[in-house]
N, C-alpha and C positions, 0 to 999 in steps of 0.2 A: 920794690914797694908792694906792688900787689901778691907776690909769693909770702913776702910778711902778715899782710892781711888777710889770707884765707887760711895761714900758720894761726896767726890771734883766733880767728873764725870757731876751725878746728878744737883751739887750744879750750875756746869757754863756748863749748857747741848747744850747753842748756839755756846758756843765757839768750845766747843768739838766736836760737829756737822761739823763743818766750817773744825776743824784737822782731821774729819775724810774720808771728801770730797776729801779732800788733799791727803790723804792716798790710798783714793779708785782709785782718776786720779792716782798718783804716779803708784801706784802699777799695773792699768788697762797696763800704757804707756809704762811699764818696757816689762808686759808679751806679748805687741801685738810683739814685734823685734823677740823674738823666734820664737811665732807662726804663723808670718806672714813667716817670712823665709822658716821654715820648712812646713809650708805647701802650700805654692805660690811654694816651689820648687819643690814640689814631684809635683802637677799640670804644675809646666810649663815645667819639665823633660816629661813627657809624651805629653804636646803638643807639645814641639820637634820635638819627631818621631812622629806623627800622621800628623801633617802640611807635612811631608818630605815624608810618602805615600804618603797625598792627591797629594802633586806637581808632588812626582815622579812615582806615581801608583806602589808601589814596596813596600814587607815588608823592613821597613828601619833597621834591626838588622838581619844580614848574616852575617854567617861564613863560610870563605868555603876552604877546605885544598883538596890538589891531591897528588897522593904520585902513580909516576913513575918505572915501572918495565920493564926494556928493555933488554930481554934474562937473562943473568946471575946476571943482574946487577941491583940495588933499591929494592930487595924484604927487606932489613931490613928497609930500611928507608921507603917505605910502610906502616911496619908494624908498625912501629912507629905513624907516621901519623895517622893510623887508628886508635891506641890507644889514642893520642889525641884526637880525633873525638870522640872516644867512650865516652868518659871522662868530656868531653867539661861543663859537668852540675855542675859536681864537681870543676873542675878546673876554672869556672868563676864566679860558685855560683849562678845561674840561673838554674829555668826552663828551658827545651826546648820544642816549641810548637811541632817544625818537625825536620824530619834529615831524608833527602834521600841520599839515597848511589848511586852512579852513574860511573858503569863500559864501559868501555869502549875501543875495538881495537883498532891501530894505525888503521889509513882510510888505506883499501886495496882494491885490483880489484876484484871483482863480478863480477863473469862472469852467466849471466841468461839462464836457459836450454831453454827459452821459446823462439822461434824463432818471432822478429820484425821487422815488414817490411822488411821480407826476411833474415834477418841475426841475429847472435847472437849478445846481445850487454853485454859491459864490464863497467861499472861503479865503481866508486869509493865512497863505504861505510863503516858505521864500524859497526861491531857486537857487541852489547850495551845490557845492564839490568840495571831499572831502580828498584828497592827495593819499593813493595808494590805499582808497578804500578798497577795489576789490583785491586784493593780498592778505584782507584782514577779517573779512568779511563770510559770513554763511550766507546764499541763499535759500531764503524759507521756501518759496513761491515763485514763478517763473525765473527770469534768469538775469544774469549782468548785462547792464548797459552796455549801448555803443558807444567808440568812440569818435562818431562823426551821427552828424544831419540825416534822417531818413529818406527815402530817395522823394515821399510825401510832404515832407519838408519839418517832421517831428523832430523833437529832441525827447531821445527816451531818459529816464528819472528811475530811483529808486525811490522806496520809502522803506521806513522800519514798523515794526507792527503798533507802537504809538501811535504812529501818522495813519493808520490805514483804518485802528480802532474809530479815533477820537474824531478824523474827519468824514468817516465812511467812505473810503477809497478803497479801489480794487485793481488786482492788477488788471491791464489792458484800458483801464481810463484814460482818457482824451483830454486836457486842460488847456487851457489858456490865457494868458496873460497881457491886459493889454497896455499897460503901462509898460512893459520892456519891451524894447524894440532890439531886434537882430541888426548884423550887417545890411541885411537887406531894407531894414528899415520899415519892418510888418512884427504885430506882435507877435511873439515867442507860442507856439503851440508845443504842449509836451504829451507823452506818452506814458504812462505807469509802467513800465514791464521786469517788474520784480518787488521783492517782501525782503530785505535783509536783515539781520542780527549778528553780535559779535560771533567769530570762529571761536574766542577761550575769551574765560573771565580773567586770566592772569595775562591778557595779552596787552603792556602797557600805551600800544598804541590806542586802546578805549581808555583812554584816562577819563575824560566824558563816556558816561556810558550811551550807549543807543539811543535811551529816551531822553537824554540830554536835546538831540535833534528831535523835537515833537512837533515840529512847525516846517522842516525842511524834504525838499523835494531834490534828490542828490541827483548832479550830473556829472558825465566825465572831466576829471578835476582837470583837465588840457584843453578839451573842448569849451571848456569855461572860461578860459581865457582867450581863446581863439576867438572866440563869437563877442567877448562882454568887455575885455579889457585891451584891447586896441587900442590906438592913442588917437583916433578920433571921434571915440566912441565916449561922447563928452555928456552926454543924458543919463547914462545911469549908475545909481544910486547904489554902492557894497562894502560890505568891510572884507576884509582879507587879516585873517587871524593866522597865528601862529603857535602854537603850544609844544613845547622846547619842554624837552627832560632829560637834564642832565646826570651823569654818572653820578651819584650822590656819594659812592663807596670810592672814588680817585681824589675825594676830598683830601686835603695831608694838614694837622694842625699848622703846617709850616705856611698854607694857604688860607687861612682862616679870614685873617685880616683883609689880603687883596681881594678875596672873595665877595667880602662883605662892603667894602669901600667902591668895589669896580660895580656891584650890583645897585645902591645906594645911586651912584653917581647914573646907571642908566636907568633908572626909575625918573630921575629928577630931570634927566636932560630931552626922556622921551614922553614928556606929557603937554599935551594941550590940545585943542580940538578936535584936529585930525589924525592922531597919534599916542596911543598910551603903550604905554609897559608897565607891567604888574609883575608880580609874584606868590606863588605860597605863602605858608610860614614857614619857611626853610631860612630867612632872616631872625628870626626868632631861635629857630632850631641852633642855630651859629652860633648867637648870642649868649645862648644860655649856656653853652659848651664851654666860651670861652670863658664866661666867668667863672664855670664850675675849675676849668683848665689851671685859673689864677688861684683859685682858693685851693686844691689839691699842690699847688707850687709850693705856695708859702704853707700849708700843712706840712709838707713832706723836710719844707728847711726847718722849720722852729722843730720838728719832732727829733728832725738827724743831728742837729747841732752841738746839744746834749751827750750822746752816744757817742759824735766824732771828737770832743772837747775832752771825754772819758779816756777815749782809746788815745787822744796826743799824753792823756795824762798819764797813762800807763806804759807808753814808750818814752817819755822824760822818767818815770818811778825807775825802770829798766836800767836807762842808761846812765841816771846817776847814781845808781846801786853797784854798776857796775865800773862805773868810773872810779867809784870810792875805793874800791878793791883794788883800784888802778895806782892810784895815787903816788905810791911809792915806786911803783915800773916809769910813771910818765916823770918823776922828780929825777931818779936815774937817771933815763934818757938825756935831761935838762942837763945833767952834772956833767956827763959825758959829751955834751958838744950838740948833740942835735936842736935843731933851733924851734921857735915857738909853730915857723910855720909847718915846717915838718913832722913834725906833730898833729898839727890842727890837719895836713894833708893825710895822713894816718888813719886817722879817723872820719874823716871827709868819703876816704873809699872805701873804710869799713861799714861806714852806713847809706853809701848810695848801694853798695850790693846789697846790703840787707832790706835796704826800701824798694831796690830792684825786683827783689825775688818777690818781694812785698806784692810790689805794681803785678805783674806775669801770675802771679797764682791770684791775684783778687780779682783780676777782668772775670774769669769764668764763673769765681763764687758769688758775683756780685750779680752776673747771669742769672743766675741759679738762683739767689736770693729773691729774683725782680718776679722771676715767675711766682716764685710760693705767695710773691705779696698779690698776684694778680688772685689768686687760689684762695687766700687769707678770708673767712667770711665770720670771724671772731677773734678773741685774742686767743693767743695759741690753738688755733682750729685752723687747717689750711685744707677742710673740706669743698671749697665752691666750687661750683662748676663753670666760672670763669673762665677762659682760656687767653691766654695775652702771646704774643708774638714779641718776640725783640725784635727793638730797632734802635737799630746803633749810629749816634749819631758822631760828628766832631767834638761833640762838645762832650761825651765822657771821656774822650781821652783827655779832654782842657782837665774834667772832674778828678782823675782817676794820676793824672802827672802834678796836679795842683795837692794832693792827697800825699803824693811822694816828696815836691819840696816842703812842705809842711811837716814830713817826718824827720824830714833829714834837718830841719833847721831845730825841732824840739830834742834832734839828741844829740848836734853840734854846743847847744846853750850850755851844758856841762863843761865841755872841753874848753868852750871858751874863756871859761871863768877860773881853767884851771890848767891852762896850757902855759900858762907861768910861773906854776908852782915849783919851789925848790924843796928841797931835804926838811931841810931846818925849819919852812914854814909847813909842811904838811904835819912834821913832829909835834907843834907848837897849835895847831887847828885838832888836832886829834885832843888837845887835852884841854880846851876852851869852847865854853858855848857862849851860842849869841843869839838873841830873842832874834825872831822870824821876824821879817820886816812888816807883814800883817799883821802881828802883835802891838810892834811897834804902834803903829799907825793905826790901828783900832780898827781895821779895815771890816773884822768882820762883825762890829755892832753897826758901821755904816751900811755896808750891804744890805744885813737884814732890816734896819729902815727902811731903806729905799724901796725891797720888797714890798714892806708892809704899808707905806704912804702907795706903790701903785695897787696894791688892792685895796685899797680905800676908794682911792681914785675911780679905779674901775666899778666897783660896789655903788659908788653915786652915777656911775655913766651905764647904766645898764640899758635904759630906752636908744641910747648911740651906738652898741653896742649891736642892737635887735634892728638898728634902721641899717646899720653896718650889712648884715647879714640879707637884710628883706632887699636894700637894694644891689645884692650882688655881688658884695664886696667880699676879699680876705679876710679873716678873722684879724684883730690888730692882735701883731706880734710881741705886744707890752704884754701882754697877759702871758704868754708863756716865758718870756723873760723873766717879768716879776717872781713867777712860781719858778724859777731855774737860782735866781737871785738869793729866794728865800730858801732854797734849800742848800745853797754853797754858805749864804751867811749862816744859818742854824750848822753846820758842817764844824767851821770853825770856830762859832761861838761854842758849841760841846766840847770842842779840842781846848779851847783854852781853860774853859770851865774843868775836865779833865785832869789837867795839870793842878786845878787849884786843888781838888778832890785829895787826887795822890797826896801832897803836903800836907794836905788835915787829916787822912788815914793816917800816916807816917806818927806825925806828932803827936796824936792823938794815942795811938799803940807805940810808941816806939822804943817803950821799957819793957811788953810784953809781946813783941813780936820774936816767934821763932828765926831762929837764922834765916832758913829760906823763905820765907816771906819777906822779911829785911831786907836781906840781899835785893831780893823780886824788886820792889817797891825804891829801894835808893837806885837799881840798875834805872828803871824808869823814869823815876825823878832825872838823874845825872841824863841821859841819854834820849831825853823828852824829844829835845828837836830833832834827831835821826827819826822818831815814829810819826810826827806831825801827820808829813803826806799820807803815810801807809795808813793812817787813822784818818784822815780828810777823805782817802780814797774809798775806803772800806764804809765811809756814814754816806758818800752818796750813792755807793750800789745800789745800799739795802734803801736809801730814801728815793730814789732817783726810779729801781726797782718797784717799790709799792706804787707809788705815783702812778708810771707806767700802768701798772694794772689794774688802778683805780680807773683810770681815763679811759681805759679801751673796756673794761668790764660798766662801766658807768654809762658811757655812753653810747651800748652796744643797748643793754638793758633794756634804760630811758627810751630810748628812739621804738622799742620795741613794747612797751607800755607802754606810750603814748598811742602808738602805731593801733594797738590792739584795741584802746580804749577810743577812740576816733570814729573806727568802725565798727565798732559796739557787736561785731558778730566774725564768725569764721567767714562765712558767705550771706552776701546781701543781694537778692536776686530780683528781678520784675519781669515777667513775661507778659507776651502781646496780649492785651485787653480787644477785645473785637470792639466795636461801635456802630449800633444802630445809629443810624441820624434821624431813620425815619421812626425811630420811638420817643424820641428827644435827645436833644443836644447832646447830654449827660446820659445815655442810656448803655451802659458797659455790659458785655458779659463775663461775668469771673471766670477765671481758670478753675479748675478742682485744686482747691487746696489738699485733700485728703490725702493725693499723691503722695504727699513729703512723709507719712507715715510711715513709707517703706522702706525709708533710709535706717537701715540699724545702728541703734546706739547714738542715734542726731534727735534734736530737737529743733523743730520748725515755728517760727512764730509771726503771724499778718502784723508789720507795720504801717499804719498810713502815716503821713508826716503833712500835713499844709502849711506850704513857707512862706504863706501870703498871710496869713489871718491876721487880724486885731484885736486889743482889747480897750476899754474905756474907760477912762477915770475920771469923773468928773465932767461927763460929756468930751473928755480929750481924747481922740483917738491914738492908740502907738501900737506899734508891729511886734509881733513874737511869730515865735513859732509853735505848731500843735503837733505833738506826735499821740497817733490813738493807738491803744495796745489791747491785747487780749492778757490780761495777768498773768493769767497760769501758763499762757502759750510764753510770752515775753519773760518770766523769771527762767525760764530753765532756757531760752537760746539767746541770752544777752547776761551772762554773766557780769560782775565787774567789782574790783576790788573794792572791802566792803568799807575798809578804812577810808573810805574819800566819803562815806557817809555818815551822818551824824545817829542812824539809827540802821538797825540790823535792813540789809534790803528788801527781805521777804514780809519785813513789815510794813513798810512803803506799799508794796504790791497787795499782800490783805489790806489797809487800810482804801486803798483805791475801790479792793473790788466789792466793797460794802454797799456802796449806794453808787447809784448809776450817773448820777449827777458830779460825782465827786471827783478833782483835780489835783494833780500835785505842779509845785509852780518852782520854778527856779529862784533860787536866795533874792536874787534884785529887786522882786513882785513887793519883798518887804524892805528892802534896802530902801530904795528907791521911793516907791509909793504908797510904804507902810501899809502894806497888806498882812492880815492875820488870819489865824488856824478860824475858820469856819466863818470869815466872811465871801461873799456873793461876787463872782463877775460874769461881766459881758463879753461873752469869745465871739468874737463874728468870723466867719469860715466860708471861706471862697470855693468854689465849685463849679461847673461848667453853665448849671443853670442858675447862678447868682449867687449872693451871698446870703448870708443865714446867721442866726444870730440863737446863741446860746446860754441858759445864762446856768454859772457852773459853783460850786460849793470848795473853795479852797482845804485840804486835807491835809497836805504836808507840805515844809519846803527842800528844797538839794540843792548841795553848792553842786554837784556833778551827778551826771546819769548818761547811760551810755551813749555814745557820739554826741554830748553835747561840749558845747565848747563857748565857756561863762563869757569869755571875749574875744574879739578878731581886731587881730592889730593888721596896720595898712599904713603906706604911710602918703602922707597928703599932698597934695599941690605945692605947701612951704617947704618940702623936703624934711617932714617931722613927722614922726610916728604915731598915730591916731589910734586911742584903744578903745573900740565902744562893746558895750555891755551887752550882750543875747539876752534873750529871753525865749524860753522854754515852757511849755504848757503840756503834763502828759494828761489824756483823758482815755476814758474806757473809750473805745473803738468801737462797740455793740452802740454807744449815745452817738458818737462822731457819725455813725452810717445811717441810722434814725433821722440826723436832721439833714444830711447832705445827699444820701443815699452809698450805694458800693458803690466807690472809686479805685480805678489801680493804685495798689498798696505794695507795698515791696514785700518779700519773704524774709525774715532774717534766720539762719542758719548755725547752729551750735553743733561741729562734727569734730570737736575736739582734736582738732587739726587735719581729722583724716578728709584732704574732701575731694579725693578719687571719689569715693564712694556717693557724691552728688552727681559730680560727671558723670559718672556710667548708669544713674538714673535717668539725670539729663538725654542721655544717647538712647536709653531704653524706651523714655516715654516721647522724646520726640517734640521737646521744649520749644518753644520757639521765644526765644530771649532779648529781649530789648535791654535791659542794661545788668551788670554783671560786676562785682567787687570781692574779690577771694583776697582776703587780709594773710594767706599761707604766701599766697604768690608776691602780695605784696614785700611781708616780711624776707621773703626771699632776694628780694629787688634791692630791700636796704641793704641786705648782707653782701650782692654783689656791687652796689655804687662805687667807682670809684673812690671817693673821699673817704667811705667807712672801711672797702678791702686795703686803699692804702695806707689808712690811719692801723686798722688793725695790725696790718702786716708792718708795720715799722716798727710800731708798738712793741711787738712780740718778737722782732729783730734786736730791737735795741734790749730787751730785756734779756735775752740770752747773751750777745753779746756783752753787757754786761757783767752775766754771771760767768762769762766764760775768762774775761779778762780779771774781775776781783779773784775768781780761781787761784789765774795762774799768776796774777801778781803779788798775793799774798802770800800763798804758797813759795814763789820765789825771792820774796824780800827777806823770809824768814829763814830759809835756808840760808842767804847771802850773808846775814846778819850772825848766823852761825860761825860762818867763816870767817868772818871778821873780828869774830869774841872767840876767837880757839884757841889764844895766849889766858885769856881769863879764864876757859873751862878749864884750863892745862895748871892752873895757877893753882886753882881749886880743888883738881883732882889732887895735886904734887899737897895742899894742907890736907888733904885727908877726907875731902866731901864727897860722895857717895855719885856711882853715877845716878842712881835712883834720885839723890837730893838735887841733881843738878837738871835732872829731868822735871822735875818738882817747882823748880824755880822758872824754867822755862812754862810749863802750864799753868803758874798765876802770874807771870806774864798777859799768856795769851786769855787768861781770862779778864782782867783787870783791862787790856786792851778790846779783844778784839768781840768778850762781850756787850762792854760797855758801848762799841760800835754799834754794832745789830740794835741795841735798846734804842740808844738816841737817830739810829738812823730811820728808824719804824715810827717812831716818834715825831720825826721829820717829817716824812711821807706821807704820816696820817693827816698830819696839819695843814701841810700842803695840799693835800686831796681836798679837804674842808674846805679852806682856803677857796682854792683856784679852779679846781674844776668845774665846779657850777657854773663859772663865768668861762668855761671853755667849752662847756655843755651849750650853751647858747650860740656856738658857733656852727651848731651842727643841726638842730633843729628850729632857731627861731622861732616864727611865728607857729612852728606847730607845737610850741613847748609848752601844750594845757596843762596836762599833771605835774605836779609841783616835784623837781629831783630826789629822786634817792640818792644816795652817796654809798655805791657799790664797792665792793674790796670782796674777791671771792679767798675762803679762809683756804685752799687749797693753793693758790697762788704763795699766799705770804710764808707756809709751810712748807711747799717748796723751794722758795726764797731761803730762807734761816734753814733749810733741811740744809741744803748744797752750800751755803758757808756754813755748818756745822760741818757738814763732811770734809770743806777742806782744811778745818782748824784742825779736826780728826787723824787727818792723813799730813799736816805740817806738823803737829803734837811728834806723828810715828816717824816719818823722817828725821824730825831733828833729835829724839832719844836713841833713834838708829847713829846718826854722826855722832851724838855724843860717847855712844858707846865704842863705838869705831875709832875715837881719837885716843892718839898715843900722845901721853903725857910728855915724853922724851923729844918728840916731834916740836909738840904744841912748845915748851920750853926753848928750843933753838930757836924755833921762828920769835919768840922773843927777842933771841941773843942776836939775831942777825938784823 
């Protein structure tokens, strides 16, 4: 049996080529949703916390428990505590990098022996040990403690230069304490004999930095216990801290859960008087992971679904093209004795090897694939600098053998239906049709209903939609349904519309059509149902295709417009304002703005913005916002598309810069409180020394101006999406510092993307930067997210895939169909029809088919994109979704689309006049006879 099936194998080795290509995408398509998940997840779990240091210069995974002892009272719960802390490795299942223990008195009166400025002086500090501080530690100023009692009876201390500034201490100082009593039952006298500071700022054991301790007097962290925590040592008063930081990088999504539930559980179980357990936000960090984890899942299924549903359809195209060719070999069979199952067994292990070789060559392509999508930072762009790691779980081989029974069962469906076919009924089916049973059944005016009732649906649930997203949630997978629906039912509503077409060309010409056109058009009519699939198949590439690169170009775009218009500049910068206090509260000195001059080819512009102010209507006060600008500085480094304005932008800016008084207000000022072109308000503007009160001349108004944003959606206490209205006030910035004085204003920065060229200013003049927004780096960020490099990179999978299966399935059908009409070219030749004329008939075939394809499937696609992406564009930015969609289709895409099925109608046109000229009339004539 198996020397017969690798004989059949052999015998139709292009076809089997074609099923194994099938098998290979199949099986590739199946294994990337594993291994893209699992391994996008363990890389974006860990840039997580890395992002949440960089922002917040802090290890982002602390734990940190105290456990309270006051006299008689918290020594068990202490010790509890501490036993948690001990434990903490076992108990969360992590490494731990560090774990400082951190003792410490209640703050008590120090009284110094060393006489200042004439008298003794009394401060308030605590007597502290910090566990393996000198390992970590520099001394500035004499040296490390002892770690015993002096033979005087001192207890030597450190302090850090905080303690030594703020309370005037030095080393060699005398102190005293007389509320802590020793073992011996006399106060505590201490010694100063050293100044210390971190050994490295990267050293995570200062998770607290130095001056964190401004109050503590450090002693040997053993001797601290020896002397103060005795268990009859019932008077005094300390906490005993611990600060736990755990491996944040040995996190595994596969731990995410237990992580989060075990930590949860000892927050809640260690709180009460004597005993807390806290955390970072590294609960948070988890949180967000997971649900981004969830929404990247069900992204990566609704997108592959499609593509994998493609690719079963083109290995069912295969094997029932091939089966047909069969028909007569397997009737045979039948006549001769072999039975139904041996047959079906036949075929059973001609298509587990072919799903075989399928599975063995798609693990590595599906490898390979996983990474370009980690890389993917556009559609068909696999630039990023991403880098992702496989990791291979159980579950893609469940993916990747699930990929194989599913091929094997779409090319057994054939055999089943015909593994008890005889002679006489195959004779008798070859010369009968029979309407498709989705004909029948109208199947595909229901589908695209159903389609078009859930975009309606959707269209009314857009606020559900946006709370979907804001709190967390997957995208709901009706929507990509719907637009999958609507384009399978449009598929076959054209196929059957198609059909009607044919019959009214025909009738219509059918006293002046030339023979081969005739011929063309009755072959198609007569032979309709043999083309259905191969024309259902060919309207979803090219619809299923555009789609695709409407979604990934739309909302690559969008996200990057909005992105752009948000931060209203390249770079948005604020450096350190000095502050007298002793010239007034509010007494700042400016930085040199002149600086930014040097940057070639940038324009720099002074923003202030007050997010406090008000205005008054009616004696009613309400909150807006003021941003003040320099005109001419602010038109050239805050560009913004000019179409979101009702009037040219540089007219906005000269009308401002007319009169010193005059404001431009946001649409609502007149929505809202029917405010008009050249009436009067009251701005009141907050400031260090009070607030201040303006009164301003309305000029113009703008639904949008850069980084404003008309509404901010939130959603509320009832679990419902709340959208309130901004409000926006720009004024000259020359009036704004008049009434409030210079305040720190931010820089805004137009370097037309280059902005190296800030940095190395930055480095040259020696900036000192308090806060910093590079909208490059930004946009870089979006293109490496998870969600956008996975969406892109599937996107651009399945699109190729696509083109690579309509390729070769068209190309193969058409051949097939060749061979199966070689009695009829034989027939045509032997009356005298020209191989040219028969060449002729075959390419108004392929136009009447499989242009009418490309038309109605672009057609599809486009509608589809209309349709549905808006509402899938909402899955991806939400609440940041101010500017209103574009509906993107880049024309180079859909060209390449219709180029590469133009090429391979091209190159199936030249194959099948190559067989027809190839075929021998004498040949083609037997194979009738026989």
């Amino acid at each position: 049996m198996l020397h017969l099936v690798i004989q059949r194998i052999l015998h139709k080795k292009w076809m089997i080529a074609c099923l194994i290509i099938g098998n290979i995408l199949l099986t590739a398509v199946a294994v990337t949703h594993p291994l893209y998940n699992s391994s996008s997840s363990q890389s974006m779990l860990i840039e997580e916390f890395d992002s949440s240091m960089k922002e917040n210069n802090k290890y982002p995974m602390m734990i940190h428990t105290i456990g309270r002892i006051r006299k008689n009272a918290g020594r068990s719960a202490t010790n509890k505590i501490r036993k948690v802390a001990n434990g903490m490795s076992e108990t969360i299942g992590l490494p731990i990098v560090e774990q400082i223990c951190y003792r410490n008195m209640i703050s008590s009166t120090v009284t110094s022996m060393t006489v200042h400025d004439g008298m003794f002086s009394k401060l308030m500090l605590a007597l502290s040990s910090l566990s393996d501080l000198e390992k970590h530690c520099e001394v500035l100023s004499g040296r490390m403690y002892s770690d015993k009692v002096t033979d005087d009876g001192f207890i030597e201390v450190m302090i850090n230069q905080s303690v030594m500034v703020e309370h005037d201490l030095i080393v060699g100082e005398e102190l005293t304490i007389e509320s802590i009593k020793g073992p011996d039952k006399k106060p505590v006298n201490l010694r100063v004999v050293g100044v210390y500071t971190n050994s490295s700022d990267e050293d995570l054991y200062w998770y607290n930095p130095p001056s964190f301790y401004s109050k503590d007097l450090m002693m040997d962290h053993d001797l601290f216990e020896e002397l103060f925590m005795y268990e009859d040592a019932k008077k005094n008063q300390f906490d005993e801290e611990f600060i736990i930081l755990p491996d944040y990088k040995a996190i595994t999504p596969d731990t995410v859960d237990d992580l989060i539930y075990t930590t949860n559980d000892l927050v809640k179980n260690n709180n009460d008087v004597y005993r807390l357990l806290e955390t970072s936000n590294y609960l948070k960090l988890l949180e967000q992971f997971r649900t981004k984890q969830k929404q990247i899942d069900v992204m990566l299924t609704i997108l592959e679904v499609p593509v994998a549903l493609m690719l079963l359809a083109f290995i069912f195209m295969i094997s029932r093209q091939m089966l047909s060719l069969e028909e007569g070999e397997v009737a045979m069979l039948k006549s001769r004795g072999a039975s139904a199952f041996q047959i079906f067994r036949l075929y059973l292990m001609q298509s587990l090897v072919v799903s075989g070789v399928g599975l063995i060559l798609g693990f590595p392509i599906g490898a390979g694939i996983t990474k370009l999508l980690g890389r993917a930072d556009a559609f068909l762009s696999f630039s990023g600098g991403r880098k992702m790691d496989i990791i291979f779980k159980i579950d893609t081989l469940y993916f990747a053998l699930g990929a194989m029974v599913l091929s094997v069962l779409i090319t057994m469906i054939p055999v089943m239906k015909k593994d008890k076919t005889s002679i006489v009924a195959v004779k008798r089916r070859r010369n009968r049709q029979t309407k498709p049973l989705w004909m029948k059944l109208y199947l595909d005016i229901i589908i695209t209903g159903i389609s078009i009732y859930g975009y309606y649906t959707f269209l009314n649930s857009k606020d559900e939609m946006i709370m979907r997203v804001l709190s967390g949630k997957a995208p709901d997978p009706l929507v990509f349904l719907s637009a999958a629906l609507f384009i399978l039912g449009s598929a076959l509503l054209c196929v059957r519309i198609h059909r009607f077409l044919l019959k009214v060309v025909y009738r219509v010409g059918k006293k002046k059509w030339k023979p081969v056109a005739y011929t063309s058009l009755l072959e198609l009519i007569r032979s309709g149902n043999k083309q259905v699939f191969v024309m259902v198949f060919l309207i979803l590439t090219v619809s299923f295709g555009l789609f695709y690169t409407t979604i990934a170009r739309t909302i690559v775009a969008n996200s990057e417009r909005n992105l752009k218009y948000i931060e209203g500049a390249d770079i948005k910068v604020r450096e350190y304002w000095m502050n007298n206090s002793r010239l007034g509260k509010g007494h700042y000195y400016e930085p040199d703005f002149a600086k930014y001059g040097q940057l070639e080819g940038a324009d720099a512009a002074r923003v202030y913005i007050d997010k406090n102010a008000t205005f008054f209507v009616e004696s009613r006060r309400f909150e807006t916002e003021v941003m003040g600008i320099n005109t001419n500085e602010f038109g050239k480094a805050a560009p913004i598309d000019e179409s979101l304005l009702a009037h040219d932008y540089y007219d906005y800016l000269n009308v401002l810069s007319r009169n010193p008084n005059a404001v431009l207000v946001s649409s609502a000022f007149k929505d809202r409180y029917l405010f008009k072109i050249g009436d009067e308000i009251m701005i009141n503007l907050s400031s260090p020394t009070g607030n201040h009160s303006v009164i301003c001349v309305i000029y113009g108004f703008f639904d949008y101006w850069p980084s404003y944003r008309p509404t901010q959606i939130s959603i509320g206490n009832d679990g419902k999406p709340n959208t309130a209205q901004k409000m926006l006030v720009v004024a000259n910035l020359s009036k704004i510092q008049s009434t409030v004085g210079v305040l720190p204003y931010d820089v805004w920065i137009n370097t037309d993307g280059d902005n190296e060229k800030f940095y190395e200013l930055a480095e040259t003049q020696g900036f000192s930067i308090t806060s910093l927004t590079d909208s490059v780096k930004l946009t870089e960020a979006l293109h490496d997210d998870p969600l956008f490099a996975g969406t892109s990179g599937i996107l651009t999978m399945s699109f190729i895939a696509i083109l690579v299966i309509c390729s070769i399935g068209y190309l193969m059908y058409w051949s097939l169909s060749i061979r199966a009409r070689q009695l009829q070219f034989g027939v045509f030749r032997a009356m005298g029809v020209t191989a040219g004329q028969v060449s002729g008939m075959l390419i108004i075939e392929q136009i009447l088919t499989g242009v009418y394809c490309i038309i109605v499937g672009l057609i599809s696609g486009y509608l589809a994109s209309i349709l549905f992406v808006p509402m899938i564009q909402i899955a991806y930015q939400g609440a940041d979704n101010v500017l209103a969609m574009k509906l993107i289709t880049k024309p180079s895409d859909v060209i390449e689309l219709v180029a590469v099925i133009l090429a391979v109608f091209i190159i199936c046109v030249a194959v099948l006049m190559r067989q027809i000229k190839s075929m021998k009339i004498s040949q083609a004539l037997k194979l009738g006879e026989d």
